[in-house]
N, C-alpha and C positions, 0 to 999 in steps of 0.2 A: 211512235208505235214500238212496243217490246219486239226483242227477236223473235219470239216463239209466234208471234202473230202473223202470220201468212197472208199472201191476197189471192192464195189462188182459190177457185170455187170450190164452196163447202159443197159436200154430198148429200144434198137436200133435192131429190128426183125434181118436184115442181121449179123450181130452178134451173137446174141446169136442162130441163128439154124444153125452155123455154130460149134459152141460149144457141148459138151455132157452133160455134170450136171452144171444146174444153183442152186446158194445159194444165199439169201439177205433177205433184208427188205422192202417191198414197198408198197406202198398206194394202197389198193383196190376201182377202180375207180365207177365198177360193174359187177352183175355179175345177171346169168337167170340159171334156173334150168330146162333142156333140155329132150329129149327123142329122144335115138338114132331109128334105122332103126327098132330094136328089140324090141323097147319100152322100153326101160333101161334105169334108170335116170344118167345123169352127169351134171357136172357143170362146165359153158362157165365162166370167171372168168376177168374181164379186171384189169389190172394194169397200173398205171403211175408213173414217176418220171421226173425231168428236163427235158431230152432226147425224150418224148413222152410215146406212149401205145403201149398196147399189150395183147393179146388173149392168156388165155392160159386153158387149161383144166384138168376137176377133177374128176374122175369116182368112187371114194368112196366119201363120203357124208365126210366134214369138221365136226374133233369130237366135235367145240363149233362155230358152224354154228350160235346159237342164241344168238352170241357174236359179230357178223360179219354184221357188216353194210358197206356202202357208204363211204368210206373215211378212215376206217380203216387202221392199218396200219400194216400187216402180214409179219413172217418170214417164209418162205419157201423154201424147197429143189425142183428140177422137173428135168425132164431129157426131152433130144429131140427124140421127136418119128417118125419115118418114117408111112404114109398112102400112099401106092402105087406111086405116084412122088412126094408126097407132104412133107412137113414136120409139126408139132406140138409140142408144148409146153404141157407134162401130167408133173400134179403138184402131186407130191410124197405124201408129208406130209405139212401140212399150222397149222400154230394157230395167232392169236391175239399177238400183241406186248403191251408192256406198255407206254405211250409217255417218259417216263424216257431213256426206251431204244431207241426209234426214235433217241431224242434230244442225245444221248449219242454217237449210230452208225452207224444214215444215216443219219440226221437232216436233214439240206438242200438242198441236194442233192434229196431228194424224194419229194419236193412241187412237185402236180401232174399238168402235163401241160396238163392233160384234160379239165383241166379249165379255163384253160390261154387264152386269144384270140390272144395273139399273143407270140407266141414261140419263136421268135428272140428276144425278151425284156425281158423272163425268163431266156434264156443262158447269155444273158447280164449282169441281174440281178445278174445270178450264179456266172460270173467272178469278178463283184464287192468287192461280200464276198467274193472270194481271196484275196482279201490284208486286211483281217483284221486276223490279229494275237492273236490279245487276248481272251485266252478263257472264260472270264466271257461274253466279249462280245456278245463271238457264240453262247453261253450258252442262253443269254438273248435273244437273235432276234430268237432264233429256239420258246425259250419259249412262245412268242408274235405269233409268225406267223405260227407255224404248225396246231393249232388247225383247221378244217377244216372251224369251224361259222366263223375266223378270214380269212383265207388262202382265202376261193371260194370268199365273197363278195371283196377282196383285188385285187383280180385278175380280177373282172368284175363291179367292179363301177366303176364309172365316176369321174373326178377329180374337174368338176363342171357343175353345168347344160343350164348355159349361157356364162358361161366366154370361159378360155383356157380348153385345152383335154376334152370336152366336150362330150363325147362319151362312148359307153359301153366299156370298160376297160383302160379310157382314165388317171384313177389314179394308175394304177400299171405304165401305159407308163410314166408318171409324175413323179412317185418316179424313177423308173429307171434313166431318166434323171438329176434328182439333183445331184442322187447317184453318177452317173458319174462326175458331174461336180466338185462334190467337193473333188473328188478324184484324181483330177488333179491343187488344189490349192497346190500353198506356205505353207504351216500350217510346222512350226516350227519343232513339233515334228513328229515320227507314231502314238504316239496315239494319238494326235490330230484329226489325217489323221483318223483312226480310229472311233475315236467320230465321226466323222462331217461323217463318212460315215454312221455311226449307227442311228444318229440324222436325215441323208435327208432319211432313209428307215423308217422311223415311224414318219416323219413330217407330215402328212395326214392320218395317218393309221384311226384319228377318225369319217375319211368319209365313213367306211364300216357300220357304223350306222348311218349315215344323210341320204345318198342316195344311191339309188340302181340302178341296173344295167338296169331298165327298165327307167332311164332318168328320177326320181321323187325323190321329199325331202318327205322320211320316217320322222314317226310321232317324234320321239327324236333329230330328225335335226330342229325342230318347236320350239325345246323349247331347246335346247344345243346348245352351238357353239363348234366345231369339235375338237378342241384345246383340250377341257374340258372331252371330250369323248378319246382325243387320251391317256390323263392320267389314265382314268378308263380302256382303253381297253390295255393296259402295266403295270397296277396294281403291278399283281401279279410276272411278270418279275421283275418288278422295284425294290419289295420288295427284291426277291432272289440276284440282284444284289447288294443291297445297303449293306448287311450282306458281299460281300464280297469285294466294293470299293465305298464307299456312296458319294467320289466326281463324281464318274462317275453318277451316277444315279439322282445326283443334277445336273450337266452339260447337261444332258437331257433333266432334268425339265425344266430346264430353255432355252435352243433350241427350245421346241414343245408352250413354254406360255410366252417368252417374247415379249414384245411392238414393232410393226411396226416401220420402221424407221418415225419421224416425228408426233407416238404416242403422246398423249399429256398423256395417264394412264399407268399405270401396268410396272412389271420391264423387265428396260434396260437388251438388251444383255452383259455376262460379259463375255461372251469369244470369242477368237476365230474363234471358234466351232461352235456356236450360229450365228455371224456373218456370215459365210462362208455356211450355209445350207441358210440362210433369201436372203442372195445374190441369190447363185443357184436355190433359187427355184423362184425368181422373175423372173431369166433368162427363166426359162423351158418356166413358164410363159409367159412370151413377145412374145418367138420366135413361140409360137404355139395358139395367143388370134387371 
């Protein structure tokens, strides 16, 4: 089983209140602080992961509440409660995670599809990173992509504002599609297969700081091209990787900043890797301008 593949229960309601004690890790999507019938404070609490959301509730106050934001990512225990025919989720015990432990025992499996706009392109996405096998890899793309500043605008900007996927969440649909296609090339090796699947998930990722989700170029898409941004915004991925395979993290470099076919500047593709994402993502391209 890959690392990114979890056992804890997915967030699929007919499931889990068919269950007695739920345990995991999952994104806090949000949450409101209530008063029952009695005037008793509790806490309505949403969660997400791939699979969708979910309601669940908290009638003692979280002991580091002023740790707990939006996007958070909490371990918690809860059991299933009966209310007269109904059924609920009470959340036992909750605390704060560290992204160390995210990226270590749900990583990908918990991007929240509250955010998502379209859900069938996040399961899509999920089965992709299925076929990557190497853990530096998982390592790196949980690294880049869990943060929420990176994860919400990834999932809801645009791929461009005139061109193809033109639309609010028209660059996640975009990178899913390359993902795929090059997932389905000839490449020599798996880790080739590999690369060139890691290379078409962060071949745009530097568009979550050009443009936003309202259909407009943000003020560092004015003075950046995307490319330039997609290196700053896998920095510090890149650096953890290169410590532990620096040809991979140069095969990267060189996928997300080499020369269009027919460039007259900047450097040639030398892989590939390189080659086979520049192909797929003209394809996406084409078939959706």
């Amino acid at each position: 089983m890959n690392s990114h593949q979890n056992t804890q229960p997915a967030l699929i309601a007919k499931n889990l209140l068919q269950a007695q004690f739920l345990y995991g890790i999952y994104c806090l999507a949000g949450f409101l602080l209530l008063l029952d019938r009695k005037q008793r404070p509790y806490w309505k609490m949403q969660f997400s992961d791939i699979h969708g959301s979910i309601f669940m509730y908290m009638f003692t106050q979280p002991s580091d509440i002023e740790n707990l934001g939006h996007g958070a990512f909490v371990e918690l225990t809860a059991e299933v409660k009966n209310y007269g025919n109904k059924h609920y989720i009470e959340i036992l015990t909750l605390k704060k995670t560290s992204n160390n432990q995210v990226v270590d025992q749900v990583a990908l499996s918990n991007l929240p599809a509250k955010y998502c706009h379209n859900i069938d392109s996040l399961k899509r996405f999920h089965h992709v990173l299925t076929m990557i096998e190497n853990k530096s890899l998982l390592h790196f793309i949980a690294d880049v992509i869990v943060p929420m500043d990176i994860c919400v605008p990834f999932f809801q900007a645009p791929a461009s504002l005139n061109y193809h996927h033109n639309y609010s969440g028209g660059l996640f649909d975009h990178t899913v599609e390359v993902a795929e296609i090059v997932s389905t090339l000839l490449l020599q090796t798996q880790i080739e297969k590999e690369l060139a699947i890691t290379g078409a998930i962060f071949h745009d990722i530097g568009k979550v700081k050009s443009l936003d989700s309202r259909m407009k170029r943000l003020e560092t898409g004015q003075w950046v091209d995307h490319s330039a941004l997609t290196l700053e915004i896998c920095a510090q991925g890149l650096s953890k990787l290169e410590q532990n395979n620096s040809l991979f993290s140069n095969i990267l470099r060189n996928t997300w900043t080499c020369a269009s076919p027919g460039a007259r500047y900047g450097y040639q593709p030398k892989t590939a890797v390189a080659e086979a994402v520049q192909m797929a993502d003209r394809f996406s391209a084409k078939i959706t301008s």
